[in-house]
Phi, psi and omega in degrees: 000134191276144202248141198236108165334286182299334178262009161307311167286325213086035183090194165276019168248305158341284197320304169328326222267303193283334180296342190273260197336330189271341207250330158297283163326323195278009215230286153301269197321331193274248202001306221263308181321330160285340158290000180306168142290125172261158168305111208303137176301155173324167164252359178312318197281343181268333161279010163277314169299355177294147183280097191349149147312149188256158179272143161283338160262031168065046179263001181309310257224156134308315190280338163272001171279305185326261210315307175320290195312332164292318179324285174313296191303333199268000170279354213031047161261110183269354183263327179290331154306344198258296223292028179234014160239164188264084230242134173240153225301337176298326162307310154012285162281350193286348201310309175329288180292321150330309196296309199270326178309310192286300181333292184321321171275328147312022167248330197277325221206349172267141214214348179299153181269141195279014194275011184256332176305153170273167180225052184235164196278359191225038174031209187261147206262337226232022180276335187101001168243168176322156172318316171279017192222135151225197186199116179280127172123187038250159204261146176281110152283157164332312194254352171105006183271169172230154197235106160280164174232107177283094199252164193227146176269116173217166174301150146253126162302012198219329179241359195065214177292140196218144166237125184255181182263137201277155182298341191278340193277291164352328191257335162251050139302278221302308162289324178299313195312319176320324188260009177299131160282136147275146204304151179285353188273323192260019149302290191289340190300183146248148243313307179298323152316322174270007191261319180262132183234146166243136172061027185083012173223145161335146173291322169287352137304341204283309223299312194277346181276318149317317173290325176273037156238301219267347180260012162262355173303305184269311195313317172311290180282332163315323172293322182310315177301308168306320182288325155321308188286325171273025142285327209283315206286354195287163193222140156158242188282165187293290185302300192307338182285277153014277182323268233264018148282339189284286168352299210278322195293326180266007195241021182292292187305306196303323198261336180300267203334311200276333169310309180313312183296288185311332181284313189298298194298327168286003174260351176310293156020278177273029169244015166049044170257175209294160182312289220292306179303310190305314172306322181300297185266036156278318188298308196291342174286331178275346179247336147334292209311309173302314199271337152325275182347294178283328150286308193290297185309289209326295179320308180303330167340275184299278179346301200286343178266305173324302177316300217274023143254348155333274199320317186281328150324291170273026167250347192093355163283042184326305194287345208265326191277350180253021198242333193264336160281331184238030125301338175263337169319277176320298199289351169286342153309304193283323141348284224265331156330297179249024152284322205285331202285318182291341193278336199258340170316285163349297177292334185096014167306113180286128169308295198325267180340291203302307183301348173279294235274331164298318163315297198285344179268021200252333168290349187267315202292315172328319219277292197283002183213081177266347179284290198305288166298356168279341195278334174332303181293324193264348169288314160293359153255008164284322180262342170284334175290007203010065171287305175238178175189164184284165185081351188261143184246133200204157176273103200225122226351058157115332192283114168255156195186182197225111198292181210220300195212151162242134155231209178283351190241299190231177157249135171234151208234093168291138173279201165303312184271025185052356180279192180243103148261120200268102197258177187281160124312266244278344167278355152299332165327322191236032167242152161267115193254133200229091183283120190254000157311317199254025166303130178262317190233158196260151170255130157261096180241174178181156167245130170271097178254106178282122151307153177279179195099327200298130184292164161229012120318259227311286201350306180274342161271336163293340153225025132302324170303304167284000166296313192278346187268346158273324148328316163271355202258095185283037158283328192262169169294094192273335171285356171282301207277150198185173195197109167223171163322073164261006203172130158243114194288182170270030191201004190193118187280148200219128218229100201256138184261119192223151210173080197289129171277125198266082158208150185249002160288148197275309179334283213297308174319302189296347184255347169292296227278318180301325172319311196271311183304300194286317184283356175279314201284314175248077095258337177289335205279305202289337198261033180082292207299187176193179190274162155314151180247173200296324159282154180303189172191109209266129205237106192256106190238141159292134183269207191251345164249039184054018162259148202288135125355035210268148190240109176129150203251219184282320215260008198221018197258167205226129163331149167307108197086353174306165193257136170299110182285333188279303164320316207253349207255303158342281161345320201253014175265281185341275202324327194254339156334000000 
């Protein structure tokens, strides 16, 4: 019997049917089929991308097979001394002595600095040798010949590429060694100095190590000395002579010291100490130098700032000279910042680590000491707002005084009382500050209490009278000053005096203003009147069967010519009664 598809299906709609439904699953399934786990890929390509093994004995490098290899030869570990040559077998057994020849000649005759070695894993790309070469020296002999000391790249199996000292620089160790000199220090010394050694080196290096400090040293000051004396003699303006005596005195020493230092460090050379002391003590030398440095700039500093606030002084210019103090404030931070950033350079401190680890902890401090960046903050927009300045006399929160100093944290105020008040920066912000410096004219105001009684004929001669002592008087404001009526008080007629002094010394003002007081005093004198007086004044009228009167209680009395207020308010009840 034959197998019939369709009737097996059902026809041609079946079919249609079971083909939609197969093409649908296959549609769902290809998703999914990329989640099988495929076979993990080679690892070939991911250990090509791993970062070389470092050599553990620091041969990644030139400079670091050099330094090892000083190391070694001056401990006299000569088996640690082999793995940084390139030693071939006829060489071998010889390592020893190979080791120490080439130390003698690098102690005799190598000057290089070591910051010229390279210190990359592909050496110096830019000597003019194979790829696989680099070159150390050259070392200057005795006789005018030069020596490189050569190094080759080669594989290790256990450490990779590695630089070794080559064999070929090794084999001609033996003949160089021959030709060695002694040194000029153990030339000139005499005999017994070279017999005797101290701490591994001849007493006559010590002897020449001493010398290159004290004779570049007295040479130094003796010219200082000279330069003095022709500094003292110049004749011309005061201040400038003043200036560049000021110059020589602060910048003598700081330039004495680094010129010795710099004399000292080219003489190392010639004292015949060993390579290994000279690197070491090249590093102490160099963070002398740097902290000499870092002293004279402050000093050029300082000066250079000292100048230019006279000049902003004697311009008149108070706020400019104290925007210039903490401007010298600020680059001495930074001076002494990036002195401390090269000493650690110098040491071998990766800087990078340290300016992050200078960041976050500059974020911590921000964080934990925010009053201190507030008065920080306030100081410098306090001088930029040139609000205060030194020398300037002010009122700051009810307290008058004579600022003394601003700096990045505070103000200090001398008062009236001599004592020092220090206020915060950042509270001045929230004080009410009364600059009383930048006044050009000081006010004279004042009330005049005239007694009652006073006519108004005197009134009026009284102040026709201060009109005109103010008219003459060419201290005052004319266009200001003035004198009027203003007020009949319960105790006085009241005569207000107003009036700008044209000075901004307080001495001259108080003597203007007394001056002026006393010429107020005789025309009220000269027109019959006089002031109120301070006291009560019980006001005595005869009554009508001649007995005296009192109008007023203790709590109710009234100056002499005052008008009864009590009286007249009667009276004028009767009248409309």
């Amino acid at each position: 019997m034959a197998f019939s598809f369709e009737k097996l299906t059902g026809g041609g709609f079946a079919k249609r049917h079971i083909l939609a439904v197969t093409i649908i699953a296959f549609s769902l399934a290809w998703p999914a089929a990329g989640q099988i786990l495929k076979p993990p890929k080679s690892s070939a390509p991911a250990a090509a991308d791993e970062k070389p093994v470092s050599d553990p004995l620091g041969r990644s490098t030139p400079r670091g097979t050099i330094l090892a290899f000083i190391r070694a030869v001056h401990s006299n570990d000569f088996v640690s001394a082999a793995w940084y040559m390139q030693l071939t077998p006829r060489q071998r057994p010889n390592v020893e002595e190979l080791a120490k020849d080439l130390r003698d000649l690098m102690d005799r005759y190598f000057s290089e600095p070591l910051a010229a070695i390279s210190d990359s894993p592909t050496g110096a790309l830019n000597d003019g040798l194979p790829l696989d070469r680099d070159r150390v020296g050259p070392l200057k002999m005795g006789n005018g010949e030069t020596f490189d000391i050569e190094l080759v790249r080669v594989n290790d199996p256990e450490a990779g590429p590695i630089w070794l000292i080559s064999s070929d620089t090794l084999a001609k160790i033996p003949a160089q060694h021959k030709q060695i000199e002694k040194a000029w220090v153990l030339r000139v010394m005499p005999d017994v100095f070279t017999e005797y050694s101290f701490l591994g080196a001849a007493v006559a290096n010590w002897v020449g190590w001493a010398l290159s400090l004290a004779i570049p040293l007295l040479v130094l000051w003796l010219i200082s000395r000279v330069l003095g004396v022709a500094v003292q003699r110049i004749q011309g303006d005061a201040f400038r002579h003043r200036v560049l005596e000021a110059w020589f005195v602060n910048l003598r020493w700081p330039v004495i010291l680094i010129l010795t230092a710099i004399a000292h460090f080219l003489a190392l050379p010639l004292l015949d100490l060993s390579v290994n002391f000279r690197l070491k003590y090249t590093k102490v030398c160099t963070l002398l130098l740097v902290g000499l440095v870092a002293w004279l700039v402050r000093r050029i500093v300082l000066l250079s700032f000292e100048r230019a606030q006279l000049i902003m002084q004697r311009r008149g210019q108070a706020g400019n000279a104290s925007l210039l103090l903490l401007g010298q404030q600020v680059l001495n931070v930074i001076i002494t910042l990036t002195a401390l950033f090269v000493m650690l350079s110098v040491l071998g401190v990766d800087t990078k680590t340290a300016l992050a680890g200078v960041g976050i902890g500059g974020v911590a401090v921000a964080l934990g000491a925010q009053k201190s960046v507030e008065n920080l903050l306030g100081g410098i927009f306090l001088l930029t707002d040139k609000a205060l300045a030194i020398g300037d006399t002010c009122s700051i929160s009810n307290r008058v005084g004579t600022i003394e100093d601003i700096s990045l944290r505070s103000v200090r105020l001398r008062t009236v009382e001599q004592t020092l008040l220090s206020i915060p920066a950042g509270a001045l912000s929230q004080s009410n500050i009364e600059n009383l410096a930048t006044r050009t004219k000081i006010l004279v105001q004042s009330v005049l209490p005239l007694r009652y009684g006073t006519t108004a004929a005197q009134i009026e001669t009284i102040l026709d009278g201060i009109r005109k002592v103010l008219g003459a008087n060419p201290k005052l404001e004319q266009a200001s000053a003035r004198v009027s009526l203003i007020n009949f008080g319960a105790r006085a007629i009241e005569l207000e005096l107003f009036a700008y002094v044209l000075t901004s010394d307080g001495n001259e003002f108080l003597r203007v203003r007394e001056a002026l007081f006393l010429q107020v005093v005789a025309v009220i004198e000269g027109s019959g009147s006089g002031f109120a007086e301070g006291n009560s004044v019980v006001y005595v009228q005869p009554g009508r069967d001649g007995a005296s009167a009192v109008h007023g209680s203790p709590d109710e009395v009234l100056p002499e010519g005052a008008p009864d207020t009590k009286k007249s308010a009667a009276e004028a009840g009767r009248r409309v009664s």
